[in-house]
C-alpha positions in Angstrom: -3.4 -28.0 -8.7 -0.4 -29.5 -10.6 -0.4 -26.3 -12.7 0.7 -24.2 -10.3 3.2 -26.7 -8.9 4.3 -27.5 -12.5 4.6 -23.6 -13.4 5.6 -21.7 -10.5 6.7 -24.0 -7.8 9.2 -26.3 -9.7 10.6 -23.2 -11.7 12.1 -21.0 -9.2 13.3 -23.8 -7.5 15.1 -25.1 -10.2 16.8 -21.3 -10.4 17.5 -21.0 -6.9 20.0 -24.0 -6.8 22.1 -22.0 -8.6 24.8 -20.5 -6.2 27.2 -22.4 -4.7 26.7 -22.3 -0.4 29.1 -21.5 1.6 29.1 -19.1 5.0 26.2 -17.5 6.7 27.1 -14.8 4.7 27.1 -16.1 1.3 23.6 -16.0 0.8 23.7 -11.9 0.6 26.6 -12.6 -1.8 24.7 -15.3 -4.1 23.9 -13.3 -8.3 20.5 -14.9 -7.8 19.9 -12.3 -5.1 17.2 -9.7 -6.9 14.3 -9.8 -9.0 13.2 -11.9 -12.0 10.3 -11.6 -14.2 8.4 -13.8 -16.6 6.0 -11.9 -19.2 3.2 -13.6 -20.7 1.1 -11.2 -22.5 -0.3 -9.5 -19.9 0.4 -12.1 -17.6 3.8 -11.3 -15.2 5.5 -13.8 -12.8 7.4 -11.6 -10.5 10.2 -14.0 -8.8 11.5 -12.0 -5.3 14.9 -13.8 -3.8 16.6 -11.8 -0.8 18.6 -13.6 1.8 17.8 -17.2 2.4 13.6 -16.2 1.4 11.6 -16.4 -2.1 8.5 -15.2 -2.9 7.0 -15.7 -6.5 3.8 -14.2 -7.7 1.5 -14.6 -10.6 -0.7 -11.4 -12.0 -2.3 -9.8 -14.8 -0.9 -6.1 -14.8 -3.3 -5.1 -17.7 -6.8 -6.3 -15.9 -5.5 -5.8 -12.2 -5.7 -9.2 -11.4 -4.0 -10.8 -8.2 -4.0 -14.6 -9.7 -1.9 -16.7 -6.9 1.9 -16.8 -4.5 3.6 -18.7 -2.9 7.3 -18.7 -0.6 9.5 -19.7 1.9 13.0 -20.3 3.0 15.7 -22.2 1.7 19.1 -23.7 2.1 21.8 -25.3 -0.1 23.8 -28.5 -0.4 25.9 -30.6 -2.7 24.0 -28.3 -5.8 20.5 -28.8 -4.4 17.9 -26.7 -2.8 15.9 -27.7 -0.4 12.5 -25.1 -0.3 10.5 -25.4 2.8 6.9 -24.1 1.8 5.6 -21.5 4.1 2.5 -20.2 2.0 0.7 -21.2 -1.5 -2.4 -19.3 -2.4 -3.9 -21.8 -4.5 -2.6 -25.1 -2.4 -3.0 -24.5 1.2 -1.7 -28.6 1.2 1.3 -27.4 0.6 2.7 -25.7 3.2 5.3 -27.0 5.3 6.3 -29.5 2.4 10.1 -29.1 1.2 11.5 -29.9 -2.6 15.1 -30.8 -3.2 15.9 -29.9 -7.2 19.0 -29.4 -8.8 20.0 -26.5 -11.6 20.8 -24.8 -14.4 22.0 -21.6 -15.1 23.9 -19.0 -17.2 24.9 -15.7 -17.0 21.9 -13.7 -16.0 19.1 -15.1 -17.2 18.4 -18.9 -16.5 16.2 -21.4 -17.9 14.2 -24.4 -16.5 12.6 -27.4 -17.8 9.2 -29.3 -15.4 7.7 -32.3 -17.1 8.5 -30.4 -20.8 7.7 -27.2 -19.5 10.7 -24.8 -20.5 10.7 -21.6 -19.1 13.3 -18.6 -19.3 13.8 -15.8 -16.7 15.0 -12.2 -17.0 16.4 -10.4 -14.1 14.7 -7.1 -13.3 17.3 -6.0 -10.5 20.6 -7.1 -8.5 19.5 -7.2 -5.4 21.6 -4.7 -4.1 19.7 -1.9 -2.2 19.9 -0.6 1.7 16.5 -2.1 2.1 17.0 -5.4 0.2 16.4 -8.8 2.7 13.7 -10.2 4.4 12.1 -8.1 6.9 9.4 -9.2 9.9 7.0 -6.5 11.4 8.0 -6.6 15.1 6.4 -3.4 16.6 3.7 -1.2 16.0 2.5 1.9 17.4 -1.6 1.6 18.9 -2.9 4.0 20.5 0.3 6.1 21.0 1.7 3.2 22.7 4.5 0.6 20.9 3.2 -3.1 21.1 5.3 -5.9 20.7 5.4 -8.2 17.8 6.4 -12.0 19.0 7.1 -14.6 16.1 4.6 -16.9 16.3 3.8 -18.9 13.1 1.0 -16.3 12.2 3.5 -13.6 10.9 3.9 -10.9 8.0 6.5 -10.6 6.2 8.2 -8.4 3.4 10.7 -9.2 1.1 12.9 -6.1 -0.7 15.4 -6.6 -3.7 16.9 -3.4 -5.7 13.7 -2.5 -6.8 10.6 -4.6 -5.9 9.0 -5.5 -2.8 6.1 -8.1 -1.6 4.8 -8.4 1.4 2.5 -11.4 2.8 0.4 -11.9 5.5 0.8 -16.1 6.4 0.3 -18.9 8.5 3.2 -21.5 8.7 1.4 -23.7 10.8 -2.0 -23.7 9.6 -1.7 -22.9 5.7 -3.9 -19.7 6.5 -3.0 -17.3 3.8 -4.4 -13.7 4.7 -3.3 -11.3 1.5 0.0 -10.4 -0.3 0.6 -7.0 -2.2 3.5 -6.3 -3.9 5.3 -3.9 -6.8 8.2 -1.6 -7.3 9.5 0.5 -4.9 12.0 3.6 -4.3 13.9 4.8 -1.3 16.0 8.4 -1.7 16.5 10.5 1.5 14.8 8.8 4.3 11.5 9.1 1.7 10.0 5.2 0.8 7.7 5.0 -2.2 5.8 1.7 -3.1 3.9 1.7 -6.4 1.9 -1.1 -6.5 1.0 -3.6 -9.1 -0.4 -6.2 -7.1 -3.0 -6.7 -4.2 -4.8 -9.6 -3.5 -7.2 -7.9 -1.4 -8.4 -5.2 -3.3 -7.3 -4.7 -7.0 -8.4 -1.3 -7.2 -5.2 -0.2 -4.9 -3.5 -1.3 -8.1 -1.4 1.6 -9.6 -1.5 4.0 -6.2 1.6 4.8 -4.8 2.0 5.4 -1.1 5.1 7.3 0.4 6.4 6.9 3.9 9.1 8.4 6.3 11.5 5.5 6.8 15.3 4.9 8.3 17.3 1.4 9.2 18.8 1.1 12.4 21.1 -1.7 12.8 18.6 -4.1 11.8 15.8 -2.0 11.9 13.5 -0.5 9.5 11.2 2.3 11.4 8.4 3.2 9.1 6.1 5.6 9.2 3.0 7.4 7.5 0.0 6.6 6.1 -1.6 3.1 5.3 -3.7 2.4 1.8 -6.2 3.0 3.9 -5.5 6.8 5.1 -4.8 5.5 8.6 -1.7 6.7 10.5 1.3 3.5 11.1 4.4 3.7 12.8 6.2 0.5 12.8 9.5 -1.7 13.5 10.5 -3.8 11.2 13.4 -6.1 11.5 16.0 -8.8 9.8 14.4 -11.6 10.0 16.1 -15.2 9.6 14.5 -18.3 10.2 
């Protein structure tokens, strides 16, 4: 589907180019770090960049409507990206493909240009938040007793900026893309709150909020409560770089 290559794909790479590499660290330091949005009518693209990780998601907030994602990681050289492709919704082909494109940017909103297409994004947040990065669920409580996690290339993950969140549910080997949800979130006094205004599984969670008990250890997040589904979770997650 060249549309969604032409629209979504091409466009955030084209953005992410747009800090200069430099140590390990300097991805945590790069003003592309955050959120970015793209409204369309009713239409949003919701652009997620935390650590060396992108997601990008396409939705219709007024009709509830989970329309496609996609992700993965990146690096940076001589002002070009190079985006490996861990999931696409719409083009399972695509996965484990990588794009090199250069940039252009200023101040902080950026626009690209695909094949005539020019687009123009608008930061939503900074990026900077005790939760923000990419995060990989490594333990789980089941039946009162905690059960490893091991990476394997069927993995969830959840990218955090200031304010929004996404998680998705993947296969980097396969293509196999289980679900994504996604939306803003809140975190004051060990209390987590998503509000969500995305889920490809089941629109109708669209516009519940769910609150959680949650603290960082090191690189830790322990979270627990109750799932979407009334059930009762206590998980690990943890920093996750490729």
């Amino acid at each position: 589907m060249k549309y969604f290559q032409t629209k979504i794909l091409a466009a955030f790479l084209f953005l992410l180019c747009a800090f200069t590499p430099g140590k390990k660290s300097g991805y945590a330091d790069s003003p592309l770090n955050g959120a970015w949005k793209i409204t369309t009518g009713s239409v949003e693209e919701l652009l997620l960049i935390a650590g060396n990780y992108c997601m990008v998601t396409e939705f219709d907030k007024t009709n509830k409507q989970f329309i496609k994602t996609m992700g993965g990681p990146f690096t940076v050289a001589n002002n070009q990206i190079s985006l490996k492709i861990h999931f696409n919704s719409a083009e399972k082909n695509e996965v484990g493909k990588s794009y090199k494109v250069s940039y252009n940017i200023t101040g902080n909103s950026f626009s690209t240009s695909v094949e005539g297409t020019n687009k123009t994004w608008t930061r939503a947040d900074d990026g900077k938040a005790p939760l923000a990065g990419n995060w990989r669920i490594t333990q789980r409580r089941v039946n009162n007793e905690m059960g490893e996690i091991p990476l394997r290339p069927r993995r969830t993950l959840k990218l955090l900026t200031g304010k929004y969140f996404q998680w998705a549910a993947i296969n980097i080997d396969t293509g196999e893309f289980s679900g994504t949800g996604g939306g803003n979130y809140t975190f004051v006094d060990g209390k987590y709150t998503e509000n969500i205004e995305f889920f490809s599984r089941d629109n109708s969670r669209v516009g519940a909020s769910l609150s959680f008990d949650g603290k960082v250890e090191n690189d830790n997040w322990i979270h627990s409560g109750l799932s979407s589904r009334g059930e009762p979770i206590y998980e690990i997650w943890s920093r996750f770089k490729e």
